[in-house]
C-alpha positions in Angstrom: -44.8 3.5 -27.3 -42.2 3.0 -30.3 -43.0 0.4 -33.1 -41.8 -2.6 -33.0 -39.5 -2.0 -36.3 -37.8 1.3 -34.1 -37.5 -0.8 -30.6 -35.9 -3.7 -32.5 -33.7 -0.8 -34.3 -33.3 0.8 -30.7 -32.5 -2.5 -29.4 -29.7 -3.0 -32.2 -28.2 0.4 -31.9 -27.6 -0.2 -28.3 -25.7 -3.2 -28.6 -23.6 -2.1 -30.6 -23.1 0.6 -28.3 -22.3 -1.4 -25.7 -19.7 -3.7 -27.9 -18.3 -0.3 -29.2 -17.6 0.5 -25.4 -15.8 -2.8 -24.5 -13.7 -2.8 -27.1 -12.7 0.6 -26.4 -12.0 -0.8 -23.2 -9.8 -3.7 -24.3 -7.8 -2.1 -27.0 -6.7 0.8 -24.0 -6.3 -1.8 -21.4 -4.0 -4.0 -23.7 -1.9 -0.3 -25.3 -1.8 -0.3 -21.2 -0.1 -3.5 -20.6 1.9 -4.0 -23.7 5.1 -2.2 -23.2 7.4 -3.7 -26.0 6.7 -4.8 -29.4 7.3 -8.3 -31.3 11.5 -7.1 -32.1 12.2 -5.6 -28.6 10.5 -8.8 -26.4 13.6 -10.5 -26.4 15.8 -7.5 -25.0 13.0 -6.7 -22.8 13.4 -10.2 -20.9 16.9 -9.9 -20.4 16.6 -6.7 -19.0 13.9 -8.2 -16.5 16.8 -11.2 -15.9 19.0 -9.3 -15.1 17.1 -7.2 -12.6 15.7 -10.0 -10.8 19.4 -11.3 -10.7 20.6 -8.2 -9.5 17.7 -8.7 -6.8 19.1 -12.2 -5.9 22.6 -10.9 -5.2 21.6 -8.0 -3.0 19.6 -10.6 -0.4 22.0 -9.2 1.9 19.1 -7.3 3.9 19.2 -5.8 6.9 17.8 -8.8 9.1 15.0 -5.9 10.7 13.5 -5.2 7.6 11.5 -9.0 7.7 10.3 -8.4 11.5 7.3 -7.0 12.3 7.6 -4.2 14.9 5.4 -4.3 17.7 3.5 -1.0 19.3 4.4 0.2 22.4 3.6 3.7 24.4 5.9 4.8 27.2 6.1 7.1 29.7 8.1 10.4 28.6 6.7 13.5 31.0 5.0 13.6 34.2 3.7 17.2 35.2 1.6 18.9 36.9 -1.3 21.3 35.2 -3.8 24.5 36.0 -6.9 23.1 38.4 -4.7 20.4 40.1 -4.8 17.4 36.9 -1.5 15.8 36.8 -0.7 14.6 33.1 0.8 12.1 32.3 2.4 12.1 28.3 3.2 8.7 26.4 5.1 8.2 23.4 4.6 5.4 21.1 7.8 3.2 19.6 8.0 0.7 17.0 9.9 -2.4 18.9 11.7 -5.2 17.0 12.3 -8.1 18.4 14.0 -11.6 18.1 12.5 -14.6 18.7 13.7 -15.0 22.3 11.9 -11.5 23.3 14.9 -9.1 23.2 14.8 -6.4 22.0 17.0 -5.5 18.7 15.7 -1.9 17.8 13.4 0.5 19.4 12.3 3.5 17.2 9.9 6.4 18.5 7.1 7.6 16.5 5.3 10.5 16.1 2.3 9.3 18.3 1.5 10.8 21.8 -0.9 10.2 24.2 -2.1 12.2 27.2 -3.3 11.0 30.2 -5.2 13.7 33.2 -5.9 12.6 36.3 -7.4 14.9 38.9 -5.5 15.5 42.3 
């Protein structure tokens, strides 16, 4: 066992370890984070106006890119293989639709699924 003046000295040494460590931390998450300095701040906002105005005038999105495309396989090939299975291959599209059900897009994906059935 240590003596109790080298465990309280242990005990010291490894808390200031430890707050050596999260200040390391700190100071590299804030160099992180901090991207401009007290005399470009100012330019630095209007730059980030202006983006987000330049965002606001291009709302002018393509009325697909807010819907949610739903998963459907079709049919694509029906043929007949070796020992008599018959196979049956399905493709999957991406469907978007309005809100009345019809159909606005339909785009395939790279997805395929095989079916055998035995004759």
């Amino acid at each position: 066992m240590l003596s109790k003046s080298s465990s309280v000295l242990f005990s010291i040494l490894f808390i200031v370890f430890i707050l050596g460590v999260i200040a390391y931390l700190d100071t590299a998450e804030l160099q992180n984070n901090d991207t401009s300095s007290f005399l470009t701040s100012v330019s630095a906002n209007e730059d980030m106006i202006e983006e987000t105005l330049g965002d606001v005038n291009q709302s002018k999105e393509d009325p697909l890119d807010s819907i949610i495309p739903n998963l459907e396989y079709r049919l694509v090939e029906t043929s007949l293989t070796v020992d008599g299975y018959l196979l049956e291959t399905y493709r999957e599209y991406e469907l978007y639709e309005d809100e009345n059900g019809n159909i606005l897009k339909s785009v395939p994906t790279a997805n395929y699924e095989y079916i055998r059935y035995k004759q």
